[in-house]
mmCIF file of the N, C-alpha and C atoms, coordinates in Angstrom:
data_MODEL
# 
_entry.id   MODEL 
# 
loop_
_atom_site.group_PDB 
_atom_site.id 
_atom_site.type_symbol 
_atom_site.label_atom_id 
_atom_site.label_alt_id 
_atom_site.label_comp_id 
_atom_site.label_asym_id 
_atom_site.label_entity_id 
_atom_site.label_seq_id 
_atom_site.pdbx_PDB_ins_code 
_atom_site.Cartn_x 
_atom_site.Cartn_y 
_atom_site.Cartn_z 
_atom_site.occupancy 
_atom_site.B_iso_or_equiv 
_atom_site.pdbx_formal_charge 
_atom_site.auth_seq_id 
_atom_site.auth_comp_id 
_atom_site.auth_asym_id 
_atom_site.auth_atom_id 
_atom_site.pdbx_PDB_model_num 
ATOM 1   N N  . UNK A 1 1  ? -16.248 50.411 -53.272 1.00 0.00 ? 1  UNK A N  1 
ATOM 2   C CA . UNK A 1 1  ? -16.862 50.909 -54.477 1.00 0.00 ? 1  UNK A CA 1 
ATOM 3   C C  . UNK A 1 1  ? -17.566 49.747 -55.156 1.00 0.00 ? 1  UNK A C  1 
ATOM 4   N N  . UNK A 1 2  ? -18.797 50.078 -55.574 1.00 0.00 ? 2  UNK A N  1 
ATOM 5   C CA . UNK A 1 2  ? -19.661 48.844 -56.368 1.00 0.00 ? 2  UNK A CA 1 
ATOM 6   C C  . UNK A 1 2  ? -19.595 49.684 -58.043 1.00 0.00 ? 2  UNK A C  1 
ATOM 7   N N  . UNK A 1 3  ? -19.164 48.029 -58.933 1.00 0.00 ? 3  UNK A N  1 
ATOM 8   C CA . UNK A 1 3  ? -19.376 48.310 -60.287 1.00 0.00 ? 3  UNK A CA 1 
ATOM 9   C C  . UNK A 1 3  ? -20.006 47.597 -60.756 1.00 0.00 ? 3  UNK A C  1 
ATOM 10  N N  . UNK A 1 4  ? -20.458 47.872 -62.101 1.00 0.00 ? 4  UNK A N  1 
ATOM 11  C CA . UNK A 1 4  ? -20.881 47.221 -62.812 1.00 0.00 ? 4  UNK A CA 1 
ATOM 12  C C  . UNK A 1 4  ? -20.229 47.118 -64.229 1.00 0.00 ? 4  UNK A C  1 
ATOM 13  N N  . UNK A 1 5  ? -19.419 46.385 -64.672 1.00 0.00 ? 5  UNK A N  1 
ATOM 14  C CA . UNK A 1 5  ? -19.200 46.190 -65.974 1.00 0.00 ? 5  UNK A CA 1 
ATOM 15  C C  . UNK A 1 5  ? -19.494 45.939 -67.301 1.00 0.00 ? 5  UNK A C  1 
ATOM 16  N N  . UNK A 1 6  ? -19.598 46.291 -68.034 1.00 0.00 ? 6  UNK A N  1 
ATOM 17  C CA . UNK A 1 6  ? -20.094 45.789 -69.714 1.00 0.00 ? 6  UNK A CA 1 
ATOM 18  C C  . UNK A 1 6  ? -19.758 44.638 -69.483 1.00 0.00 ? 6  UNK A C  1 
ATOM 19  N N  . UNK A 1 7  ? -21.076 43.746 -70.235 1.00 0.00 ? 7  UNK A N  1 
ATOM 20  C CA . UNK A 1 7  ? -20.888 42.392 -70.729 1.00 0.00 ? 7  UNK A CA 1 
ATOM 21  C C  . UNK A 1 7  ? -19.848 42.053 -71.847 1.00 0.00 ? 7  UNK A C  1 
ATOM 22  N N  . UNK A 1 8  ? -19.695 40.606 -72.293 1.00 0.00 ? 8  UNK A N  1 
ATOM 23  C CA . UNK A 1 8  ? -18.306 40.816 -73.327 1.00 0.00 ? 8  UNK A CA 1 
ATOM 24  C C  . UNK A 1 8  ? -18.790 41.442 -74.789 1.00 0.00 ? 8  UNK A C  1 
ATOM 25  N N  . UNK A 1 9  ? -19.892 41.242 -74.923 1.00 0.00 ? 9  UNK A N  1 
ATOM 26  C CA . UNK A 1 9  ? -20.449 41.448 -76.059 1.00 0.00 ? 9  UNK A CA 1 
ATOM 27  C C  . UNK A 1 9  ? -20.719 42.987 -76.608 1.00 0.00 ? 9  UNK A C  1 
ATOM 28  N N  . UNK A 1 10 ? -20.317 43.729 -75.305 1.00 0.00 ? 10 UNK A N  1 
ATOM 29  C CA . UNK A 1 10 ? -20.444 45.382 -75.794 1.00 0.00 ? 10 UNK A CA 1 
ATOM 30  C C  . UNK A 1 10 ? -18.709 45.918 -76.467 1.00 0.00 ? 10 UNK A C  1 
ATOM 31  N N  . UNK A 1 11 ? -18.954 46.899 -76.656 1.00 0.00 ? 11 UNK A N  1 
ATOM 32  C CA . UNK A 1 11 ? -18.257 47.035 -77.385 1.00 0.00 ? 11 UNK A CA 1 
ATOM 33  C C  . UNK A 1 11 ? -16.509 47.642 -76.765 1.00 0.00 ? 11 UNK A C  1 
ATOM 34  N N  . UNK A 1 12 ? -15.375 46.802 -77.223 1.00 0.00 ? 12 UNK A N  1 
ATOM 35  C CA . UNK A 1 12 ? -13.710 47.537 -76.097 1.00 0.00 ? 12 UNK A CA 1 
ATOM 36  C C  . UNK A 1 12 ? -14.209 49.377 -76.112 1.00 0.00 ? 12 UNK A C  1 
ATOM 37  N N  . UNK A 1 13 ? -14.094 49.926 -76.574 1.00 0.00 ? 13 UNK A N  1 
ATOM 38  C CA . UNK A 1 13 ? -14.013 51.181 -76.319 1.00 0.00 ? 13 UNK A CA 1 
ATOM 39  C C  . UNK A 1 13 ? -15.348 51.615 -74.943 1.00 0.00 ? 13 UNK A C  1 
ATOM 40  N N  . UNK A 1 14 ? -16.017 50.618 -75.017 1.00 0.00 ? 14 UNK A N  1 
ATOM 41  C CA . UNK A 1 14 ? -17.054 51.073 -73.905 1.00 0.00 ? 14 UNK A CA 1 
ATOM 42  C C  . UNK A 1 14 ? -16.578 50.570 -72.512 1.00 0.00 ? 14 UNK A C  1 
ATOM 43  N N  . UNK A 1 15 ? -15.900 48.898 -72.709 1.00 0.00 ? 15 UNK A N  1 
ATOM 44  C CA . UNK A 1 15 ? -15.452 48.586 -71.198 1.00 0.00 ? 15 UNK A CA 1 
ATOM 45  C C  . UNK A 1 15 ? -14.002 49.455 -71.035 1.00 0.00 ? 15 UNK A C  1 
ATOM 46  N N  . UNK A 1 16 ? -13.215 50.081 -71.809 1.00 0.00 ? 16 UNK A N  1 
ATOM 47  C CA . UNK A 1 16 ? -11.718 50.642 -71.664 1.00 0.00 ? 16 UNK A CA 1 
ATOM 48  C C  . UNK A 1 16 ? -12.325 52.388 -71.308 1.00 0.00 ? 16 UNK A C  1 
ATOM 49  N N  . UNK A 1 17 ? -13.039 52.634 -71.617 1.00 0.00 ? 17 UNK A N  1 
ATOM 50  C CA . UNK A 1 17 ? -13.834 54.003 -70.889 1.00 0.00 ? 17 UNK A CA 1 
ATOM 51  C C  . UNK A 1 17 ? -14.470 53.753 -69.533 1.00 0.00 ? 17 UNK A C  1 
ATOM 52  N N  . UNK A 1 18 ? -15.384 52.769 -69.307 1.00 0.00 ? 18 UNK A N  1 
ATOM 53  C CA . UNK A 1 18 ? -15.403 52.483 -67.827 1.00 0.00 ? 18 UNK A CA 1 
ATOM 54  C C  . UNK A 1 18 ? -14.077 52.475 -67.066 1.00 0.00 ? 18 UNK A C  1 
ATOM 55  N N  . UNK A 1 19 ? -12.914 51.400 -67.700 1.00 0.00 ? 19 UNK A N  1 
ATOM 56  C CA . UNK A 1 19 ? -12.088 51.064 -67.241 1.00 0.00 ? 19 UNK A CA 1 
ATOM 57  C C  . UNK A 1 19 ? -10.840 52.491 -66.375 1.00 0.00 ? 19 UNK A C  1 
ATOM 58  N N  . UNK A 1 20 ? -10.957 53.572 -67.369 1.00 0.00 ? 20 UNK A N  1 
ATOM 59  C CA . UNK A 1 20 ? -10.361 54.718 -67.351 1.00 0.00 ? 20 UNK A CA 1 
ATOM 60  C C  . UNK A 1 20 ? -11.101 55.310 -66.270 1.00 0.00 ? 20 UNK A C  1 
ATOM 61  N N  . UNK A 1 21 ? -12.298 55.500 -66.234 1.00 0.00 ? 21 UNK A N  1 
ATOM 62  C CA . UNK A 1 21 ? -13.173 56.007 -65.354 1.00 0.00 ? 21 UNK A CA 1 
ATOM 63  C C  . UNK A 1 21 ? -12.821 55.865 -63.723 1.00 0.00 ? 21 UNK A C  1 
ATOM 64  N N  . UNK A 1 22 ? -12.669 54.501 -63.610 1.00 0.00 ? 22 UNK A N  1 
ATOM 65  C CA . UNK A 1 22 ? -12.274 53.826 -62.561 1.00 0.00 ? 22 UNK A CA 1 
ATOM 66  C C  . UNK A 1 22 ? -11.124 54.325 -61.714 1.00 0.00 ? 22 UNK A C  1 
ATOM 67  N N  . UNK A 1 23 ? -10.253 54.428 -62.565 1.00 0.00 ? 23 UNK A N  1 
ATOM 68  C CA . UNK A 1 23 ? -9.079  54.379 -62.725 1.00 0.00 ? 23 UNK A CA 1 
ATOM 69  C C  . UNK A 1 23 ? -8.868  55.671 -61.855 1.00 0.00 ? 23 UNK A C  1 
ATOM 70  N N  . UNK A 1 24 ? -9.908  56.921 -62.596 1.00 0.00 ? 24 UNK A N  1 
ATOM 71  C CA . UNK A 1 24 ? -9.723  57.993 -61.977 1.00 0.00 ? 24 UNK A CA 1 
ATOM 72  C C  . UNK A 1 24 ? -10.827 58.296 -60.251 1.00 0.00 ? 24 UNK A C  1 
ATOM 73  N N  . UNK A 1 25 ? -11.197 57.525 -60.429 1.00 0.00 ? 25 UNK A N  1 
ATOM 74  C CA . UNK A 1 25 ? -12.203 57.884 -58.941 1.00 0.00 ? 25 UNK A CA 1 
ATOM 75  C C  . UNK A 1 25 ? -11.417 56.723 -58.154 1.00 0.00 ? 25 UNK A C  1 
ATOM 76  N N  . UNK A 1 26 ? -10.897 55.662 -58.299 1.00 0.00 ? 26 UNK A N  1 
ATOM 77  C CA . UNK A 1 26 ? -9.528  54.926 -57.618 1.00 0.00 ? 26 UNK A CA 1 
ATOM 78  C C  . UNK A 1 26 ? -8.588  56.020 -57.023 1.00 0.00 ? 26 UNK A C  1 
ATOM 79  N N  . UNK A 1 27 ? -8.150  56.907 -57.894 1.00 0.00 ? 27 UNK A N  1 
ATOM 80  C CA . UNK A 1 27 ? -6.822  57.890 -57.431 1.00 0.00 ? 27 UNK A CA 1 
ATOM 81  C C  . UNK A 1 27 ? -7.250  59.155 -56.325 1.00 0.00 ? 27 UNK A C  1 
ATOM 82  N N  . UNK A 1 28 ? -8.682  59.175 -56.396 1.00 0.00 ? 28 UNK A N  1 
ATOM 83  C CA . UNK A 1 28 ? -9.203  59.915 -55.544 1.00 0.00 ? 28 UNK A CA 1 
ATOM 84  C C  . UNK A 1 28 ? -9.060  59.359 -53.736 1.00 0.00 ? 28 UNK A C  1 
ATOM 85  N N  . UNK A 1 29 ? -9.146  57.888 -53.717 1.00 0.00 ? 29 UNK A N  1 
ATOM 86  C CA . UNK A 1 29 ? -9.456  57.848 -52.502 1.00 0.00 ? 29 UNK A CA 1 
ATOM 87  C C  . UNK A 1 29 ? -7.671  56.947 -52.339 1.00 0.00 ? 29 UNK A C  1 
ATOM 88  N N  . UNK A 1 30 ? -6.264  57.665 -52.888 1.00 0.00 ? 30 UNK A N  1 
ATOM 89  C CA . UNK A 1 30 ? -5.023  57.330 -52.107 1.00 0.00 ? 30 UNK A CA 1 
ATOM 90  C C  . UNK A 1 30 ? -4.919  57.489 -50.581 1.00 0.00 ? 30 UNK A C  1 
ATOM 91  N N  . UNK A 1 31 ? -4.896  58.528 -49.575 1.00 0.00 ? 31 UNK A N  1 
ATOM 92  C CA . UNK A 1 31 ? -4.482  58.304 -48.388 1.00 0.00 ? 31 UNK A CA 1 
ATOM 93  C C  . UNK A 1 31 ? -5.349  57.125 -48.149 1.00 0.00 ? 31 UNK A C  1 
ATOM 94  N N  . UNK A 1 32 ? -6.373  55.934 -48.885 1.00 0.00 ? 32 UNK A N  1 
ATOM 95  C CA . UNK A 1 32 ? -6.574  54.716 -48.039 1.00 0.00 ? 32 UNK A CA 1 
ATOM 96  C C  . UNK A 1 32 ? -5.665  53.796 -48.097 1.00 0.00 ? 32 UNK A C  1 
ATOM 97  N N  . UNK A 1 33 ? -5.635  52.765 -47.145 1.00 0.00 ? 33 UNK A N  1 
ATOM 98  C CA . UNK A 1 33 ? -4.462  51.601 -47.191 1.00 0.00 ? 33 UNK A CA 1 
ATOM 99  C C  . UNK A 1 33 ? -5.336  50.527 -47.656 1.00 0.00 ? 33 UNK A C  1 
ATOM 100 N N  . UNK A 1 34 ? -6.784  50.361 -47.655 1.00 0.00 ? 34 UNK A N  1 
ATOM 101 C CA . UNK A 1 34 ? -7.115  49.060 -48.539 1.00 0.00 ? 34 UNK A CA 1 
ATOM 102 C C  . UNK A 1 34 ? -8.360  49.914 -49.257 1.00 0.00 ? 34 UNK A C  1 
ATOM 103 N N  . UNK A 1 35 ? -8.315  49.092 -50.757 1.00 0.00 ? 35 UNK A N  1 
ATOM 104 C CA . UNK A 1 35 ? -9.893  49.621 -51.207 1.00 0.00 ? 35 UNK A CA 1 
ATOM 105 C C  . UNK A 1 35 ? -10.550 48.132 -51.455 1.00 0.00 ? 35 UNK A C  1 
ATOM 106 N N  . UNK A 1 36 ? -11.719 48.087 -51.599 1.00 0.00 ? 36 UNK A N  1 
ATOM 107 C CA . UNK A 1 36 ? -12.448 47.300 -52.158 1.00 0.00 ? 36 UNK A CA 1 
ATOM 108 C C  . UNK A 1 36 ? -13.248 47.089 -53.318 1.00 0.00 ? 36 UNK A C  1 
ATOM 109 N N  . UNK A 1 37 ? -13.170 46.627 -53.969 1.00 0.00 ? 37 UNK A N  1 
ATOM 110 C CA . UNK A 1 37 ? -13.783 46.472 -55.534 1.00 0.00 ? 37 UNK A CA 1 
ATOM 111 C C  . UNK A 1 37 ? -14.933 45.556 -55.705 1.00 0.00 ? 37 UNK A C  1 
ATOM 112 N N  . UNK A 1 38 ? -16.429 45.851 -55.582 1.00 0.00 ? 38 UNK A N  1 
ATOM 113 C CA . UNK A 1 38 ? -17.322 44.875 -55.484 1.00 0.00 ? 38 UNK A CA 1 
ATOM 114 C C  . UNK A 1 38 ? -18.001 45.127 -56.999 1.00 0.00 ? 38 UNK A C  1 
ATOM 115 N N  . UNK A 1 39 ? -18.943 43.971 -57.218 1.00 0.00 ? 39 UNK A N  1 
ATOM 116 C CA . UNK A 1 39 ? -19.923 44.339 -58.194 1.00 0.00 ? 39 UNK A CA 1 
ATOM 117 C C  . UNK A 1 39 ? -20.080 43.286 -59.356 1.00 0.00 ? 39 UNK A C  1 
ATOM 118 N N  . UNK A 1 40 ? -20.519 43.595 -60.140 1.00 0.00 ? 40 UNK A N  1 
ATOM 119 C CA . UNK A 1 40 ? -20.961 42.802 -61.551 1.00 0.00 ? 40 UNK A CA 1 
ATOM 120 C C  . UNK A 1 40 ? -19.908 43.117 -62.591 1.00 0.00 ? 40 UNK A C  1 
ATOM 121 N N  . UNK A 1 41 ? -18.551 42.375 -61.864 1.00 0.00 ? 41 UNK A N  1 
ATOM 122 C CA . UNK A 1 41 ? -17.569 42.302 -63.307 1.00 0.00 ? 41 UNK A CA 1 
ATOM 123 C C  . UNK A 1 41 ? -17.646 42.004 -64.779 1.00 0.00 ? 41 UNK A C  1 
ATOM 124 N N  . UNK A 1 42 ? -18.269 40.803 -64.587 1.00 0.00 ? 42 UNK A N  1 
ATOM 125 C CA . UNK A 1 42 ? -18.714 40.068 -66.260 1.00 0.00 ? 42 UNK A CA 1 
ATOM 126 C C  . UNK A 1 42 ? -17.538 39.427 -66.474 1.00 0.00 ? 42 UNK A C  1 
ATOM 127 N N  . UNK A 1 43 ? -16.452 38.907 -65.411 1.00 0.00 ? 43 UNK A N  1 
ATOM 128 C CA . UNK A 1 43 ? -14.676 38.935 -65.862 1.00 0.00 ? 43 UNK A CA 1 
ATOM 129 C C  . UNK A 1 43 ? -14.979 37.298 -65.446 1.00 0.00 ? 43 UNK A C  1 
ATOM 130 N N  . UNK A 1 44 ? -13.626 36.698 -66.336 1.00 0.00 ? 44 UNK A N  1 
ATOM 131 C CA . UNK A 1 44 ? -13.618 35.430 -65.827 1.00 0.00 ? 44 UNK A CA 1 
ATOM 132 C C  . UNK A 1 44 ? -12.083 35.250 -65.882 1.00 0.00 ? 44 UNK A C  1 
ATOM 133 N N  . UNK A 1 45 ? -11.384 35.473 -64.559 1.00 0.00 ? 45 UNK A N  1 
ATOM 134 C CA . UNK A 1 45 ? -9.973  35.266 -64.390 1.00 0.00 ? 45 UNK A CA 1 
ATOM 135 C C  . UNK A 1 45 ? -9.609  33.810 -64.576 1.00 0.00 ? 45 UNK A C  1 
ATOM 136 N N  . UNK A 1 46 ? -8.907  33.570 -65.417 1.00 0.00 ? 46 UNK A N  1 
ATOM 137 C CA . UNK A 1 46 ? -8.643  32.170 -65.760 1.00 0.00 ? 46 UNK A CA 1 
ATOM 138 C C  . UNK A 1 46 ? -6.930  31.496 -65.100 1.00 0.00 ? 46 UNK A C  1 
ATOM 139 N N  . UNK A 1 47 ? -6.543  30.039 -65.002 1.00 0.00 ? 47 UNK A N  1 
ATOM 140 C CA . UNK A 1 47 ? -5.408  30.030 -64.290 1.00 0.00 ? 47 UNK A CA 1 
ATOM 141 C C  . UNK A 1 47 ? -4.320  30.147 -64.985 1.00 0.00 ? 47 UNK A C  1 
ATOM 142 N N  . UNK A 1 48 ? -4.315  31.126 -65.644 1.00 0.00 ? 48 UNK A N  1 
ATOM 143 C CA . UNK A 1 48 ? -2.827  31.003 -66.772 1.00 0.00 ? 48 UNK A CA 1 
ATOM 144 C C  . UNK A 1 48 ? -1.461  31.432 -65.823 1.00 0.00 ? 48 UNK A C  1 
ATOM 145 N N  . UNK A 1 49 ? -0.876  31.208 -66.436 1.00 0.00 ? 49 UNK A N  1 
ATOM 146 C CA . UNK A 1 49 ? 0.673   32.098 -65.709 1.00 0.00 ? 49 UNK A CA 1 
ATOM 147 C C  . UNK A 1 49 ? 0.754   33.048 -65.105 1.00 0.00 ? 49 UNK A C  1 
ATOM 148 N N  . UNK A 1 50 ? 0.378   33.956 -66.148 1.00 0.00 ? 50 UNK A N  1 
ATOM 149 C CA . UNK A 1 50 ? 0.572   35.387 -65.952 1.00 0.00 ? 50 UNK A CA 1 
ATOM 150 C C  . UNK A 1 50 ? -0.176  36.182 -64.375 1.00 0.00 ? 50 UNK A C  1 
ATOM 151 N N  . UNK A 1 51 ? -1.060  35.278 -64.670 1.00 0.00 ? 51 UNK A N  1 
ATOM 152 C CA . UNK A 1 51 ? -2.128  35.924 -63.701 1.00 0.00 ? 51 UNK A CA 1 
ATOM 153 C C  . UNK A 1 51 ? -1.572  35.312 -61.904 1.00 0.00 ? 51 UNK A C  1 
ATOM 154 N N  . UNK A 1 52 ? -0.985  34.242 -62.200 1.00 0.00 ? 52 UNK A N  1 
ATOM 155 C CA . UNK A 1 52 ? -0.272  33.632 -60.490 1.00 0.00 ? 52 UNK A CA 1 
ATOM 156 C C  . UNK A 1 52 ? -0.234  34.769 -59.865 1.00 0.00 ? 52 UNK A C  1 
ATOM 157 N N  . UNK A 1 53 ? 0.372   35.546 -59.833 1.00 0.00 ? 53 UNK A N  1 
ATOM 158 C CA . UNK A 1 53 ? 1.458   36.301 -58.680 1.00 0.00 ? 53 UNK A CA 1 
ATOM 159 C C  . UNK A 1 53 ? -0.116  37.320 -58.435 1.00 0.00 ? 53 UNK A C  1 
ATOM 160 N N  . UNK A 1 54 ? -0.830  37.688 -59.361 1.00 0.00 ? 54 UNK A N  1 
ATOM 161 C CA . UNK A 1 54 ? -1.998  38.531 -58.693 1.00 0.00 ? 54 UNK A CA 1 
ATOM 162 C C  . UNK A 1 54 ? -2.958  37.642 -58.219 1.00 0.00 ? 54 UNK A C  1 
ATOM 163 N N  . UNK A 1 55 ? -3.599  36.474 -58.564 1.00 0.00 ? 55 UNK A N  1 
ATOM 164 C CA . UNK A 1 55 ? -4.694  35.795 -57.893 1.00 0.00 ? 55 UNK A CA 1 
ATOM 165 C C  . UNK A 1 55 ? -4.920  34.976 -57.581 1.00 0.00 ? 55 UNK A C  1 
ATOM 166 N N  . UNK A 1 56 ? -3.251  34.242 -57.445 1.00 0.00 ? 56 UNK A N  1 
ATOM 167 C CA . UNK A 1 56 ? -2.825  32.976 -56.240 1.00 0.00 ? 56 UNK A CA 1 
ATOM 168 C C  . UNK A 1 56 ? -2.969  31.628 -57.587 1.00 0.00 ? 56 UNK A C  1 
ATOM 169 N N  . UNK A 1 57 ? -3.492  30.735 -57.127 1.00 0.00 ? 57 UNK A N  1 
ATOM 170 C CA . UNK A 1 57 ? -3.071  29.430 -57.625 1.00 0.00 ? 57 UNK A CA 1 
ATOM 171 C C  . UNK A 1 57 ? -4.929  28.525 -57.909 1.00 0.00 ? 57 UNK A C  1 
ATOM 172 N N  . UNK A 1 58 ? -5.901  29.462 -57.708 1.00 0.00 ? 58 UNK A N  1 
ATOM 173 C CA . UNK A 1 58 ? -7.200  29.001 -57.207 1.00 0.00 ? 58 UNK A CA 1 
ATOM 174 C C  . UNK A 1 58 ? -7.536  30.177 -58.603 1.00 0.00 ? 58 UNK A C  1 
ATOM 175 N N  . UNK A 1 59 ? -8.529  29.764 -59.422 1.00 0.00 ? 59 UNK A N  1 
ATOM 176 C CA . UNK A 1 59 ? -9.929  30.196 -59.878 1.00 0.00 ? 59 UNK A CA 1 
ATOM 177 C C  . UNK A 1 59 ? -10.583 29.277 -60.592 1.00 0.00 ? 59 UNK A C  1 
ATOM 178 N N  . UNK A 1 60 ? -12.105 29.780 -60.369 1.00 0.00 ? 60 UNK A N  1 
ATOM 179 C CA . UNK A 1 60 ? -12.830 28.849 -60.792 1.00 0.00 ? 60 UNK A CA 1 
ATOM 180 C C  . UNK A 1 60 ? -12.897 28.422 -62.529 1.00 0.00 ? 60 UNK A C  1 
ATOM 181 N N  . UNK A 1 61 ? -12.240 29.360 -62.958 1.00 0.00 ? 61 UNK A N  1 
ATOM 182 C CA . UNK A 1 61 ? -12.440 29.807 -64.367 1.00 0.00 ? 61 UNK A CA 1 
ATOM 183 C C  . UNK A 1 61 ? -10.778 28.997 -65.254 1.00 0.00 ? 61 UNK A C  1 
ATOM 184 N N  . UNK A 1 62 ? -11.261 28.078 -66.275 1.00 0.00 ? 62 UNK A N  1 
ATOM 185 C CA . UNK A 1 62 ? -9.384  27.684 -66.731 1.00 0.00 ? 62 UNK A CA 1 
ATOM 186 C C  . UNK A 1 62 ? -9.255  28.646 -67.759 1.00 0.00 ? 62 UNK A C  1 
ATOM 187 N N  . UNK A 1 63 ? -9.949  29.373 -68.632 1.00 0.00 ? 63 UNK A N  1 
ATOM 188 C CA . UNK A 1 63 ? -9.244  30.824 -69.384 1.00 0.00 ? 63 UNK A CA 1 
ATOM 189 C C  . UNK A 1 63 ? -9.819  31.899 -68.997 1.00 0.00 ? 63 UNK A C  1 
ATOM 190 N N  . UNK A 1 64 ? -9.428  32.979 -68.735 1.00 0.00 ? 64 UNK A N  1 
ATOM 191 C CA . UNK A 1 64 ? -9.739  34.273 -69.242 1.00 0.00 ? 64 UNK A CA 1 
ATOM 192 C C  . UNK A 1 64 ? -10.596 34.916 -69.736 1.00 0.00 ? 64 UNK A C  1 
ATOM 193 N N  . UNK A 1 65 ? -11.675 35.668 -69.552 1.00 0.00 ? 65 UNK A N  1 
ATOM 194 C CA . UNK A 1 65 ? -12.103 36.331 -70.822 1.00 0.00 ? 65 UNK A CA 1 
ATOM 195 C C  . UNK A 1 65 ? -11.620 37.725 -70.920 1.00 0.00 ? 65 UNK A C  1 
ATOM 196 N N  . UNK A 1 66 ? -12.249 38.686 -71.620 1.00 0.00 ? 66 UNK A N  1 
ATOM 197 C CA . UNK A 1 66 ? -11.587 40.264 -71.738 1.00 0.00 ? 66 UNK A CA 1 
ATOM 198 C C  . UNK A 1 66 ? -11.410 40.597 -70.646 1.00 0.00 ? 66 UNK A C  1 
ATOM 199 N N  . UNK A 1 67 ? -13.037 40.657 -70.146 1.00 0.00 ? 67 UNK A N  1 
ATOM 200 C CA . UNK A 1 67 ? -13.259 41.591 -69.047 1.00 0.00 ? 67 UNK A CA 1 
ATOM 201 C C  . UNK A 1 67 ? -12.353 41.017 -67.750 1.00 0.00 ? 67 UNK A C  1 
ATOM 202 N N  . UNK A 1 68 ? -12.088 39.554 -68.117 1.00 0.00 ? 68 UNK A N  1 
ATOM 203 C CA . UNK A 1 68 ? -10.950 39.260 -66.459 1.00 0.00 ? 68 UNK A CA 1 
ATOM 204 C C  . UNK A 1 68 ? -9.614  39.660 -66.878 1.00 0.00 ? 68 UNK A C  1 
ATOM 205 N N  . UNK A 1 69 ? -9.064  39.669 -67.788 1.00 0.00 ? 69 UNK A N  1 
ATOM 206 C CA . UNK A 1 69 ? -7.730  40.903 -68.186 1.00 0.00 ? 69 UNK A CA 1 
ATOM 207 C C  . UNK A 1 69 ? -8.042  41.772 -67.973 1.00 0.00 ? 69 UNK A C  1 
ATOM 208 N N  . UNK A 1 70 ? -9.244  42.528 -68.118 1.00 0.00 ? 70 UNK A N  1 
ATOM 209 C CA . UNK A 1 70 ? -9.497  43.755 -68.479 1.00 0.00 ? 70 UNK A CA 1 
ATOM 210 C C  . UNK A 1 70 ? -9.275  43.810 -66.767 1.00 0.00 ? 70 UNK A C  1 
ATOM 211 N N  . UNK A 1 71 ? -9.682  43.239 -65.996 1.00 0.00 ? 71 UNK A N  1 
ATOM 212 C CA . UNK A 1 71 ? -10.029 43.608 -64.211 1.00 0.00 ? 71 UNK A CA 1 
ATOM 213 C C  . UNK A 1 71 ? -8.793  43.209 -63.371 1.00 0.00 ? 71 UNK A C  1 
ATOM 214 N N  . UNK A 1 72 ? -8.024  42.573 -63.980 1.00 0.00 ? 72 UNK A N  1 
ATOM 215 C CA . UNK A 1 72 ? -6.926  41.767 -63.499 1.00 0.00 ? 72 UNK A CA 1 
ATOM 216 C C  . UNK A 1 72 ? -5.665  43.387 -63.988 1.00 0.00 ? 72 UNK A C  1 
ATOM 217 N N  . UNK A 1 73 ? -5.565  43.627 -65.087 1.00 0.00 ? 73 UNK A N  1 
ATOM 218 C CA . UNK A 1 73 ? -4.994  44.922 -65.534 1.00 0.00 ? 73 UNK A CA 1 
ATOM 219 C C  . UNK A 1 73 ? -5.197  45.935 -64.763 1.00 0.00 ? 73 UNK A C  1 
ATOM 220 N N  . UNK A 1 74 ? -6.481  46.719 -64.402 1.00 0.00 ? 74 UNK A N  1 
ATOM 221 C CA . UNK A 1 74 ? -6.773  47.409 -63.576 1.00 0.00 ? 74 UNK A CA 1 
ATOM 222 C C  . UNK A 1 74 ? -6.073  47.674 -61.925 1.00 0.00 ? 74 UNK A C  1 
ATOM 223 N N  . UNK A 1 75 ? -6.494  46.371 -61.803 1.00 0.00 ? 75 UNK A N  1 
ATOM 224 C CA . UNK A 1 75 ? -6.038  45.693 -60.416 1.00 0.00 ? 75 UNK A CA 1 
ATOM 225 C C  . UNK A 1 75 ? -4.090  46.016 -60.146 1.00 0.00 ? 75 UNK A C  1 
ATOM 226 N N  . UNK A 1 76 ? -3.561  45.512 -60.857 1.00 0.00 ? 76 UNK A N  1 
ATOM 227 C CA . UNK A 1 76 ? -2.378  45.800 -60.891 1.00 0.00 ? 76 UNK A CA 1 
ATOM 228 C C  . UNK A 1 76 ? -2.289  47.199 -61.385 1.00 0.00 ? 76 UNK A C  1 
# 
């Protein structure tokens, strides 16, 4: 699946409605064993704690922004 995400500057209720969106065309394709998530996140997963156990010990990014919670949330 290719996305495209709101930049940070739009507004939470617009990326948490994409986000929902997702969420539901995700549940559509269960009998798969892998999906893929491509596209224009706008996310910047940063190396905090929290985030270890989902995206290893490597990003290019040292904080966070919304949209990489916002994609990192999803994800899990």
């Amino acid at each position: 699946m290719n996305v495209h995400v709101p930049s940070e500057d739009q507004s939470d209720d617009s990326k948490n409605n994409l986000y929902e969106e997702l969420e539901q065309i995700f549940n559509h394709f269960l009998k798969y064993h892998m999906k893929i998530q491509l596209g224009d996140l706008n996310a910047k997963v940063g190396q905090e704690n929290i985030f270890k156990l989902t995206i290893g010990n490597e990003s290019l990014h040292h904080d966070s922004n919304d949209n990489g919670d916002g994609i990192v949330n999803f994800i899990t």
